[in-house]
VMD Tcl script that builds the backbone (N, CA, C; Angstrom):
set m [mol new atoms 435]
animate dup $m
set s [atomselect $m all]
$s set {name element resname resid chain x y z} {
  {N N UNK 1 A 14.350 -23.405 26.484}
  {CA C UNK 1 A 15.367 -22.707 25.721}
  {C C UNK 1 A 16.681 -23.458 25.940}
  {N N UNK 2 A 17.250 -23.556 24.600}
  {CA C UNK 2 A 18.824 -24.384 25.373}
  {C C UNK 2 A 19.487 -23.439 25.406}
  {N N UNK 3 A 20.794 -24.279 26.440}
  {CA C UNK 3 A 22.013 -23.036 26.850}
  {C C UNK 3 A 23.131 -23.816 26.172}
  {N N UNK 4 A 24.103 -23.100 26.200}
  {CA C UNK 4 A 25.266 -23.514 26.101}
  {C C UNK 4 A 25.688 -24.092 27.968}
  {N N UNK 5 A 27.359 -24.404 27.353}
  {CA C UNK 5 A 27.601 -24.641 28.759}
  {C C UNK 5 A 27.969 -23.782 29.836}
  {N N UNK 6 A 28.159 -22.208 28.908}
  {CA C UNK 6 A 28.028 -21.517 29.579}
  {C C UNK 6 A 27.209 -20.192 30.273}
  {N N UNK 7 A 25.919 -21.147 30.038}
  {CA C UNK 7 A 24.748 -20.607 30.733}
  {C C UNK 7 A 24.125 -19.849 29.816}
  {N N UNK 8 A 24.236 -19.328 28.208}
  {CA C UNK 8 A 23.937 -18.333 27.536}
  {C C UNK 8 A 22.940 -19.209 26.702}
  {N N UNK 9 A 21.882 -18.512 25.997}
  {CA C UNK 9 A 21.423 -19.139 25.149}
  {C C UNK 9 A 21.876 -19.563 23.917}
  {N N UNK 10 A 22.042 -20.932 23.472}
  {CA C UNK 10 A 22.575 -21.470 22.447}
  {C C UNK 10 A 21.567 -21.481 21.120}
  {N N UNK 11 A 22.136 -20.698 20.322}
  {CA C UNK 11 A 21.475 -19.704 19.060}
  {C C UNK 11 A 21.322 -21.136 18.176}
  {N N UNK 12 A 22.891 -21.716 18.032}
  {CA C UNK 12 A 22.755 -22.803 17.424}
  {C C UNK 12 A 21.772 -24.026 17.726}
  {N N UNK 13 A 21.178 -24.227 18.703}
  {CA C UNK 13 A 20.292 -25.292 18.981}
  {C C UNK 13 A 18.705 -24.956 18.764}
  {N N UNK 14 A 18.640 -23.615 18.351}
  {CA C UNK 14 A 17.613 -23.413 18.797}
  {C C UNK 14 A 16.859 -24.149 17.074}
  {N N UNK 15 A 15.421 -24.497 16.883}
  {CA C UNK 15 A 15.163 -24.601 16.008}
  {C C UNK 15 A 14.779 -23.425 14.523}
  {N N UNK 16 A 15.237 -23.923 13.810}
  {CA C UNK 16 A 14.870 -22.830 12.548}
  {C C UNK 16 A 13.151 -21.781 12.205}
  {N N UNK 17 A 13.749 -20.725 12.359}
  {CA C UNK 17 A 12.503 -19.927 12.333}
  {C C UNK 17 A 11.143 -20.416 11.611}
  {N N UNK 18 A 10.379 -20.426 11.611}
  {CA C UNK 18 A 9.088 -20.709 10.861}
  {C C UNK 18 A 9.188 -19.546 9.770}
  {N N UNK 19 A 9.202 -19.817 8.273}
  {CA C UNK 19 A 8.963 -18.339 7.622}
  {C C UNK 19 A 7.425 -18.646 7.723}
  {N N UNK 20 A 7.118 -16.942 7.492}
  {CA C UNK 20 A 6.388 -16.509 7.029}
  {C C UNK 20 A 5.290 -17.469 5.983}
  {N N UNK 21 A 3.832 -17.961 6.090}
  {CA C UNK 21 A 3.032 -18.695 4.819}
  {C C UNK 21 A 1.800 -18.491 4.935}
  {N N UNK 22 A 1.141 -19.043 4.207}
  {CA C UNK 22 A -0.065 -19.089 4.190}
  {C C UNK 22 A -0.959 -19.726 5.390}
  {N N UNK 23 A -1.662 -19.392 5.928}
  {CA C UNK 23 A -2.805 -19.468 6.532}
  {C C UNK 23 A -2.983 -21.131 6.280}
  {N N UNK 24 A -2.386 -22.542 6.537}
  {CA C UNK 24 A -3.161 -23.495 6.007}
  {C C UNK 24 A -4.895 -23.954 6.215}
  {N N UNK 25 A -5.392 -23.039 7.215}
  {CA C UNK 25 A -6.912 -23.379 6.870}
  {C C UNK 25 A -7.571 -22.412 5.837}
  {N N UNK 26 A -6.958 -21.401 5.323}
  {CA C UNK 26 A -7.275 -20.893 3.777}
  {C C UNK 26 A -7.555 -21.748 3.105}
  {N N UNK 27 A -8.211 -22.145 2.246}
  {CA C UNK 27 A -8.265 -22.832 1.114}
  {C C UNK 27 A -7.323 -22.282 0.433}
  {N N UNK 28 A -6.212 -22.409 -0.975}
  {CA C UNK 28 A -5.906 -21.382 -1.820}
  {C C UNK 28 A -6.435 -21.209 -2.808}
  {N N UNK 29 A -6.392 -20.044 -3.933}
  {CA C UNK 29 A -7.481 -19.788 -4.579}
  {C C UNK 29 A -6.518 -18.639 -5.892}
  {N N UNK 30 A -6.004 -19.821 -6.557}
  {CA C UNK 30 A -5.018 -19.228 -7.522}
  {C C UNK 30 A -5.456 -17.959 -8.014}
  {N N UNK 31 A -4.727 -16.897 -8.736}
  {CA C UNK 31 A -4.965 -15.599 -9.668}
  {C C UNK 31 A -5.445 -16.025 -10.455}
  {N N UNK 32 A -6.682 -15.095 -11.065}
  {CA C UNK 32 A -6.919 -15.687 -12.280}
  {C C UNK 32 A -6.638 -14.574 -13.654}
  {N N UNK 33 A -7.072 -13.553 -12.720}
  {CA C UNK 33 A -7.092 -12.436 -13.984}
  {C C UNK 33 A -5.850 -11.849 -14.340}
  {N N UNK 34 A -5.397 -11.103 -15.416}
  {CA C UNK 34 A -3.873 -10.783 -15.691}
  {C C UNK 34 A -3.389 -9.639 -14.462}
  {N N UNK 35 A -4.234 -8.877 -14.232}
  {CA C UNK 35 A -3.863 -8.225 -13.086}
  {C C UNK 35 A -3.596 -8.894 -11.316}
  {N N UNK 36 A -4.597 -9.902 -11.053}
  {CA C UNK 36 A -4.609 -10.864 -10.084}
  {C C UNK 36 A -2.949 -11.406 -10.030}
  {N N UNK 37 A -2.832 -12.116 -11.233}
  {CA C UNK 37 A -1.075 -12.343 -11.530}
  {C C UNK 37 A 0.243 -11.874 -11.712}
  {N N UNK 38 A -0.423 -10.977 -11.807}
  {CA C UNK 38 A 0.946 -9.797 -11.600}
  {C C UNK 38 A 1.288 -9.003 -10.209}
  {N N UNK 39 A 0.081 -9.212 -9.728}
  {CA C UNK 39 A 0.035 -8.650 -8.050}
  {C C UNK 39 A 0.958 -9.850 -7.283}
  {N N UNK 40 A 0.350 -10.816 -7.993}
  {CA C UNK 40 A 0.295 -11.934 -7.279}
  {C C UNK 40 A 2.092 -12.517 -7.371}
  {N N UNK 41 A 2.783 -12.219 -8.269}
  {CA C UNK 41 A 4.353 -12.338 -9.130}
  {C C UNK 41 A 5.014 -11.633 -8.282}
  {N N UNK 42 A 4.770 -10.660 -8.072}
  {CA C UNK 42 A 5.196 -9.130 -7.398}
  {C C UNK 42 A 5.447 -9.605 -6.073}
  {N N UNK 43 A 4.516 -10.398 -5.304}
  {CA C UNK 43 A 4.638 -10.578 -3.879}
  {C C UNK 43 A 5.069 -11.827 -4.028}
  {N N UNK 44 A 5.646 -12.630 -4.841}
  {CA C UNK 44 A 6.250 -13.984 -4.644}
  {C C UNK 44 A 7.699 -13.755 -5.266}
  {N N UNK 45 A 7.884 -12.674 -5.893}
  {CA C UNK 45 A 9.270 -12.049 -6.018}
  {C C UNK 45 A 10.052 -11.568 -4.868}
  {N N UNK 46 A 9.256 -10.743 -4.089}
  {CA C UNK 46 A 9.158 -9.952 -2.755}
  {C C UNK 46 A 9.440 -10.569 -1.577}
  {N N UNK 47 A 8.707 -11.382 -1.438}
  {CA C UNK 47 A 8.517 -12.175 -0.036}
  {C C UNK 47 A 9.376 -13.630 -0.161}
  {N N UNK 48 A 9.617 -14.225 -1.676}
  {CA C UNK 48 A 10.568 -14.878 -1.874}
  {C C UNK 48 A 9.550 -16.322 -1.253}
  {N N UNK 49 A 8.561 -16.564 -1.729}
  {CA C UNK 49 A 7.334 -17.686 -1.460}
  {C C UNK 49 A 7.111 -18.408 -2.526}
  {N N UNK 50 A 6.566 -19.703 -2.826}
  {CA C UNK 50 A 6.457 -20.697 -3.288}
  {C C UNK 50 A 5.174 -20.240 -4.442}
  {N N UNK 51 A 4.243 -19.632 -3.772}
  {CA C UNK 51 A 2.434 -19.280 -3.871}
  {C C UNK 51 A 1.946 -18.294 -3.420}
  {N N UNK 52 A 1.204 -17.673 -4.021}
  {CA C UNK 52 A 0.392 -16.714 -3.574}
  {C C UNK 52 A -1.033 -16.775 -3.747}
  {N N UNK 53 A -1.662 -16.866 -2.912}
  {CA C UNK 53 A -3.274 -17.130 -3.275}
  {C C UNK 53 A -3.956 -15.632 -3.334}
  {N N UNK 54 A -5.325 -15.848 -3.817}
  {CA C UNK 54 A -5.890 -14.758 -4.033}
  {C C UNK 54 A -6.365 -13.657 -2.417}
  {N N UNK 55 A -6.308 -14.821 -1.762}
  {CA C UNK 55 A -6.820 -14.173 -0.469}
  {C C UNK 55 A -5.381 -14.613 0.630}
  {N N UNK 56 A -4.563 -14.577 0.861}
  {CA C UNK 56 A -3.482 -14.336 1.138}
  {C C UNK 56 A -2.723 -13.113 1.781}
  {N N UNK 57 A -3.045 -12.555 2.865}
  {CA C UNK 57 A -2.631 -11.082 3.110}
  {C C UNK 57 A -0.735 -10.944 3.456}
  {N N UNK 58 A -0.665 -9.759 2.233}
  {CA C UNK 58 A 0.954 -9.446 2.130}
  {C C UNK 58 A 1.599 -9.411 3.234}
  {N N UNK 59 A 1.207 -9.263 4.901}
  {CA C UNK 59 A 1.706 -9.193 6.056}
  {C C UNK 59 A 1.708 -10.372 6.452}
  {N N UNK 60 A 0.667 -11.347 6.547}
  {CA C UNK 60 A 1.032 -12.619 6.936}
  {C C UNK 60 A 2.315 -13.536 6.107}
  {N N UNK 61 A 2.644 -13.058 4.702}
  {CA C UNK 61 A 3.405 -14.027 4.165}
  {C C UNK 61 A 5.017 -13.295 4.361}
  {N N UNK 62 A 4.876 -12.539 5.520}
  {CA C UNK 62 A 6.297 -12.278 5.493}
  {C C UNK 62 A 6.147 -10.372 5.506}
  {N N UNK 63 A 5.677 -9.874 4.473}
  {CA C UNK 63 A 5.530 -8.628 4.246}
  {C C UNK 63 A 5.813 -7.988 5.368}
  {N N UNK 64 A 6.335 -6.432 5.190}
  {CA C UNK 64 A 7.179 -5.379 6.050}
  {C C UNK 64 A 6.904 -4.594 5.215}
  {N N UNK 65 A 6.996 -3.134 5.697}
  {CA C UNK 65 A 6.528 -1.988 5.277}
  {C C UNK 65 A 7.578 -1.689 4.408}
  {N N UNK 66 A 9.178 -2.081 4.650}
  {CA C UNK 66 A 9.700 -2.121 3.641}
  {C C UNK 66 A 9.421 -2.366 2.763}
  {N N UNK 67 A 9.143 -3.509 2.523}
  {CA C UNK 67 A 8.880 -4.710 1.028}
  {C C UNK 67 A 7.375 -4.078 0.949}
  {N N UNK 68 A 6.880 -2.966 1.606}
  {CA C UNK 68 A 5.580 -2.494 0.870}
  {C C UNK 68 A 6.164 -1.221 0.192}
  {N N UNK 69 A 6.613 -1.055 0.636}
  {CA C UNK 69 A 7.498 0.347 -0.321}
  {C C UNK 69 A 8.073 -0.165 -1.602}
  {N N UNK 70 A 8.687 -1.323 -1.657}
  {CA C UNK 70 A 9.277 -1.997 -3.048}
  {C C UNK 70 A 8.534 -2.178 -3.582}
  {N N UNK 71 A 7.216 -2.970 -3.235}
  {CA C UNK 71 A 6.145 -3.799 -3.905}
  {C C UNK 71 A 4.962 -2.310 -4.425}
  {N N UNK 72 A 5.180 -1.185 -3.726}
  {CA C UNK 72 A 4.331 -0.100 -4.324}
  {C C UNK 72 A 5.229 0.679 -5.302}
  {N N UNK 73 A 6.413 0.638 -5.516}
  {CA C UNK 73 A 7.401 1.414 -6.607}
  {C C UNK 73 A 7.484 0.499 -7.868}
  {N N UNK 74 A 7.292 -0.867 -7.177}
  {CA C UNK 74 A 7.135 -2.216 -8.376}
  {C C UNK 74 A 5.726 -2.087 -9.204}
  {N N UNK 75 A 4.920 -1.875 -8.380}
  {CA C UNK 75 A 3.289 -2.056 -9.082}
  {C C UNK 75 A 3.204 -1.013 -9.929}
  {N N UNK 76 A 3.550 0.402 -9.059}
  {CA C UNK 76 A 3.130 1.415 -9.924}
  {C C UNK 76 A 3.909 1.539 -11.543}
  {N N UNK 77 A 5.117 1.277 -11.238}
  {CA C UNK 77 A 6.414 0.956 -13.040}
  {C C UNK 77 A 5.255 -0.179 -13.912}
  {N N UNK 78 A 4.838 -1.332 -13.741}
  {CA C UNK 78 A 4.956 -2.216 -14.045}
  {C C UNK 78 A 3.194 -2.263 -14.312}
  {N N UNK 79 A 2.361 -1.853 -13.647}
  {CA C UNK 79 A 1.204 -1.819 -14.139}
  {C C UNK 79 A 0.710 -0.398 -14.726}
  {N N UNK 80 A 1.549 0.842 -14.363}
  {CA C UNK 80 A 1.304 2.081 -15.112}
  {C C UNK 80 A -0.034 2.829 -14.561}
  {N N UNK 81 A -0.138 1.873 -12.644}
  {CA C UNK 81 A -1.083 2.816 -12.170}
  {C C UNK 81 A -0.955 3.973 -11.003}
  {N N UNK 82 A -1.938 4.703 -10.975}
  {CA C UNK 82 A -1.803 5.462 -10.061}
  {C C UNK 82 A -1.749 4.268 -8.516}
  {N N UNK 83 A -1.006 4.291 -7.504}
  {CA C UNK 83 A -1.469 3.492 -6.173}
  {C C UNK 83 A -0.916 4.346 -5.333}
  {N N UNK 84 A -1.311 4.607 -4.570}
  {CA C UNK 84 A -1.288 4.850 -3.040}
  {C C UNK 84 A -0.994 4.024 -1.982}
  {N N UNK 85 A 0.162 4.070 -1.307}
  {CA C UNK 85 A 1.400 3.522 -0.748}
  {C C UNK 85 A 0.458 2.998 0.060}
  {N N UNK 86 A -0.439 3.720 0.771}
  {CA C UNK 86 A -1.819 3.247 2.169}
  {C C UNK 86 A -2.428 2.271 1.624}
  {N N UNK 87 A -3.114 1.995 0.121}
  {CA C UNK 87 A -3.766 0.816 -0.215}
  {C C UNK 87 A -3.281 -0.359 -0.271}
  {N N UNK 88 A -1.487 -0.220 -0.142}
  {CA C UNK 88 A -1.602 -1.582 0.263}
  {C C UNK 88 A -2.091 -2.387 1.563}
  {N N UNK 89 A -1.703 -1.478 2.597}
  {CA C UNK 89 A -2.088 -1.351 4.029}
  {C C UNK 89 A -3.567 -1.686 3.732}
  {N N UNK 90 A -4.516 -1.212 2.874}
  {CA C UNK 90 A -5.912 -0.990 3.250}
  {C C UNK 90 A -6.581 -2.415 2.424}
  {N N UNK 91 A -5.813 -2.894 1.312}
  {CA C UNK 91 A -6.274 -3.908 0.416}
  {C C UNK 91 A -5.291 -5.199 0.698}
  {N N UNK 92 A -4.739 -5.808 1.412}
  {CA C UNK 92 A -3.944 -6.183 2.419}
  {C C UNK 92 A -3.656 -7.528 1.245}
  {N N UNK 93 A -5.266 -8.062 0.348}
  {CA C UNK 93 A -4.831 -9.512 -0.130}
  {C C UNK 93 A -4.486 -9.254 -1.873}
  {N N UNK 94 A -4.590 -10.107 -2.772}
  {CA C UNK 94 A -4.193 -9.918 -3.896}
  {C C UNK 94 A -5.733 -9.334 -4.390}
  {N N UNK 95 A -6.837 -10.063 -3.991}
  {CA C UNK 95 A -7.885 -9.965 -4.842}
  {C C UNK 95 A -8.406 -8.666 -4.348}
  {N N UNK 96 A -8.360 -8.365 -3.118}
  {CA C UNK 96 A -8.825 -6.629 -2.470}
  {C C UNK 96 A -7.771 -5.889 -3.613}
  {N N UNK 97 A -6.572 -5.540 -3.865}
  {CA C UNK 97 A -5.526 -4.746 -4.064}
  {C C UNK 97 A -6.492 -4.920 -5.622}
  {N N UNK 98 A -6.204 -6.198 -6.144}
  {CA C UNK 98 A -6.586 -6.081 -7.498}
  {C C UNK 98 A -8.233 -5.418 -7.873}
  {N N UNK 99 A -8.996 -5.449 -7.164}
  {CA C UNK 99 A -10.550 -4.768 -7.395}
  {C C UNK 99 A -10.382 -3.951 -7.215}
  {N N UNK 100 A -9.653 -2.845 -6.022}
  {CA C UNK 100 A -9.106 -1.291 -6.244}
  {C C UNK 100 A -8.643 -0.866 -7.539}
  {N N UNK 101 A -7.528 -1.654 -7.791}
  {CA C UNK 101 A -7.184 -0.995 -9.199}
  {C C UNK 101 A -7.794 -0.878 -10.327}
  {N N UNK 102 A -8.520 -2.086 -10.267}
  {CA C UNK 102 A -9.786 -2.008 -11.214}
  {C C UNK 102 A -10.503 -1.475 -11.434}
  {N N UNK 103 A -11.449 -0.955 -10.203}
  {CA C UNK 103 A -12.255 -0.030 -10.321}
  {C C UNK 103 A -12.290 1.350 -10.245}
  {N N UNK 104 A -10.345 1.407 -9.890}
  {CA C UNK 104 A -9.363 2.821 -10.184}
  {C C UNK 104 A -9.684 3.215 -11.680}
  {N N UNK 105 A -9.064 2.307 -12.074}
  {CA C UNK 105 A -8.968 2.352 -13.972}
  {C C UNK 105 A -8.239 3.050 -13.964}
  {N N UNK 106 A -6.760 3.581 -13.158}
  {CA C UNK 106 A -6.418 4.777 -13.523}
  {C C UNK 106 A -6.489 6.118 -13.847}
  {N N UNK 107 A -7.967 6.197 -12.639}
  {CA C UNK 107 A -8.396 7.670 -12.907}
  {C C UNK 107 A -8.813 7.893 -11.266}
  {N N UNK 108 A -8.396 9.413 -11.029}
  {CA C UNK 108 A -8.531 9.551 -9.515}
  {C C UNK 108 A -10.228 9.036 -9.468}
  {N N UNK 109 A -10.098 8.414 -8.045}
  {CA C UNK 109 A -11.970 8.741 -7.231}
  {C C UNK 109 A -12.864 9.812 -7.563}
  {N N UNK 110 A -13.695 9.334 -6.944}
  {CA C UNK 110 A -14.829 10.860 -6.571}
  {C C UNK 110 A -14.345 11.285 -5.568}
  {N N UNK 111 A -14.049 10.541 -4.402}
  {CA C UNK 111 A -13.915 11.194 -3.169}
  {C C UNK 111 A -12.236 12.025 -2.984}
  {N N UNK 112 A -11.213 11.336 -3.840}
  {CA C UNK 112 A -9.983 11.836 -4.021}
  {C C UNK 112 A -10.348 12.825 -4.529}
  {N N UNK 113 A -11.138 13.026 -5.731}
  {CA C UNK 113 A -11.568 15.096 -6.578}
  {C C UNK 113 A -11.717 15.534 -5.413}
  {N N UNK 114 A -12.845 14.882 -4.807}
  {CA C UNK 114 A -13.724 15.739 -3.889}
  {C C UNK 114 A -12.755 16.405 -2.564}
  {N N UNK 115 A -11.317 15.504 -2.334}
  {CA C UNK 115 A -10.528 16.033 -0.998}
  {C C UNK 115 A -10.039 17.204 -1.910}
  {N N UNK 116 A -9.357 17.075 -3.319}
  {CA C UNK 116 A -8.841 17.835 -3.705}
  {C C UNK 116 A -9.189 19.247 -3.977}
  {N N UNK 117 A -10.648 18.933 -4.364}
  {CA C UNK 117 A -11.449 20.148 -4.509}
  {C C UNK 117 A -11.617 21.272 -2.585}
  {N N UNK 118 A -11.827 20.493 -1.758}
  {CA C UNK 118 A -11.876 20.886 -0.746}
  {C C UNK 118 A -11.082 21.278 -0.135}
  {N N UNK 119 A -9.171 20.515 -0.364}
  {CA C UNK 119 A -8.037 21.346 0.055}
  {C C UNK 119 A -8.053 23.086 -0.735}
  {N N UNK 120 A -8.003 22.883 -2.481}
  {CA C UNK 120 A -8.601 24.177 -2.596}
  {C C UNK 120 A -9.124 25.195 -2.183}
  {N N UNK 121 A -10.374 24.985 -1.681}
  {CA C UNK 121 A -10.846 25.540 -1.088}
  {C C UNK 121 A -10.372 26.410 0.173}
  {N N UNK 122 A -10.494 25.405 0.884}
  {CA C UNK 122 A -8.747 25.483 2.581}
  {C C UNK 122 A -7.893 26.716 1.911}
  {N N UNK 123 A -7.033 26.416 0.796}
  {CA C UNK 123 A -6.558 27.530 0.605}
  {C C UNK 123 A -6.869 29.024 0.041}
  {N N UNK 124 A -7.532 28.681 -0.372}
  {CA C UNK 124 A -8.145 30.365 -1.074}
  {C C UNK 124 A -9.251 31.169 0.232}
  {N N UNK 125 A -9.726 30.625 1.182}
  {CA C UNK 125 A -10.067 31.103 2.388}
  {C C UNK 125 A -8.650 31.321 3.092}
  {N N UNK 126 A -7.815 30.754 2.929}
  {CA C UNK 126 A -6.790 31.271 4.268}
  {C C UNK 126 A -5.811 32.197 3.362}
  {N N UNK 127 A -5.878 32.531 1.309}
  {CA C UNK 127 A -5.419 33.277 1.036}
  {C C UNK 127 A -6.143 34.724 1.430}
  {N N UNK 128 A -7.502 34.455 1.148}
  {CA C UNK 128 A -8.342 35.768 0.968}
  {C C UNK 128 A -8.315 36.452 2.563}
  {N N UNK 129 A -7.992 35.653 3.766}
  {CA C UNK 129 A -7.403 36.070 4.850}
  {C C UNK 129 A -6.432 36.815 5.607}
  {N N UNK 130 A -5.561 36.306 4.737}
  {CA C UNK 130 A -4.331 36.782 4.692}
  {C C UNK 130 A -4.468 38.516 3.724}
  {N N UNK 131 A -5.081 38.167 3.046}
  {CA C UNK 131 A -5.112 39.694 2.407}
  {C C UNK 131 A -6.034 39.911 2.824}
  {N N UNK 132 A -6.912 39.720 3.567}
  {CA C UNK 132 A -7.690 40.809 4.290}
  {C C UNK 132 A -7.222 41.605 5.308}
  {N N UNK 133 A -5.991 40.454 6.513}
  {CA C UNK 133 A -5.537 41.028 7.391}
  {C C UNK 133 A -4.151 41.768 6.781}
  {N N UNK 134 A -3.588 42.149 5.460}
  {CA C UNK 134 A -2.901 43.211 5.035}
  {C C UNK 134 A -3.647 44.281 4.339}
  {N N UNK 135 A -5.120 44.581 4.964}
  {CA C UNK 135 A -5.268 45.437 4.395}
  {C C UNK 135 A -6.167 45.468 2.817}
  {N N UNK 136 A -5.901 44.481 2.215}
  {CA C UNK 136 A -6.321 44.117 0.850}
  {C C UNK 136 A -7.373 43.249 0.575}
  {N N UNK 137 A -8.321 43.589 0.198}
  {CA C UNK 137 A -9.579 42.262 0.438}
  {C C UNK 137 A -9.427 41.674 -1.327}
  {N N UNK 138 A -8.950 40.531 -1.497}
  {CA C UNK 138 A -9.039 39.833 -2.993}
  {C C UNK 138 A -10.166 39.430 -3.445}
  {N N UNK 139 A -10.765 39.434 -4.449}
  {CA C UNK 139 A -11.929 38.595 -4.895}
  {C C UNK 139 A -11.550 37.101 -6.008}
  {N N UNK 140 A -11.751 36.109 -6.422}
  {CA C UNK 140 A -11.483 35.658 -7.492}
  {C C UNK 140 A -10.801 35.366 -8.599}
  {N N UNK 141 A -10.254 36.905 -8.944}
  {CA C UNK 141 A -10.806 37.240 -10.038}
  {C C UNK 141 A -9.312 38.178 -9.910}
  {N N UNK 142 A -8.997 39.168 -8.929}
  {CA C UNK 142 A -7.689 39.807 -8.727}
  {C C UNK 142 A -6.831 38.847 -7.601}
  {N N UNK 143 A -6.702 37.412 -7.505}
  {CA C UNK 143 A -5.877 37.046 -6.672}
  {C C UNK 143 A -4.756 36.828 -7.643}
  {N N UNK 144 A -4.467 36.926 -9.082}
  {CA C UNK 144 A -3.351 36.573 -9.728}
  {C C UNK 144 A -2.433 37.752 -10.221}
  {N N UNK 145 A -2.990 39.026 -9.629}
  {CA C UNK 145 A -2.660 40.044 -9.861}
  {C C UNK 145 A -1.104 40.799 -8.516}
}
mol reanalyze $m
mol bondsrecalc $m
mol representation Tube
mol addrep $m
């Protein structure tokens, strides 16, 4: 580490950070599809990079949960899909992120119905509870009453 002369570390000597890049034993493996390229635009807007390859993960090239918050308010305007702030976290490269959305199509999961259907559920047991312990047992049918 250099010092100055007065014993402190000298900021100025030190060498220039490494940004953030690609993996050079990646091969790269350009976008091909219109969605691939627009993922792929998005994180070279973002991260402020030269390239983005298909297999390229948004954290290695710099990415922060910040710039995943931009890059998920960006995707969703700009491609008109439903995304979930976690898939970027979970689809990390261009070509994972882009086969989610794809096979999203813009329509919830099975397993997303299926939580939804089941929070439902969660609630109309802890309503019909609640009016049981006032006294009132609901069925179906009189809970809108």
């Amino acid at each position: 580490m250099p010092l100055s002369p007065n014993g402190k570390a000298d900021r100025k000597a030190l060498p220039a950070p490494e940004a953030g890049g690609a993996d050079p034993s990646r091969p790269f493996v350009a976008p091909g599809t219109a969605i691939e390229q627009q993922i792929a635009q998005a994180w070279k807007d973002l991260l402020h990079v030269e390239r983005v390859g298909l297999d390229d993960p948004f954290f290695e090239l710099g990415g922060n949960s910040l710039l995943a918050l931009q890059l998920h308010r960006r995707l969703t305007a700009e491609l008109g899909v439903t995304l979930a702030l976690t898939d970027l976290f979970q689809y990390p490269t261009v070509r994972a992120l882009a086969a989610r959305l794809s096979r999203r199509e813009d329509t919830p999961s099975e397993d997303a119905a299926q939580a939804g259907r089941s929070r439902a559920e969660a609630r109309r047991t802890v309503n019909r509870r609640a009016g049981a312990s006032r006294g009132r047992v609901e069925t179906d049918g009189d809970a809108d009453e």
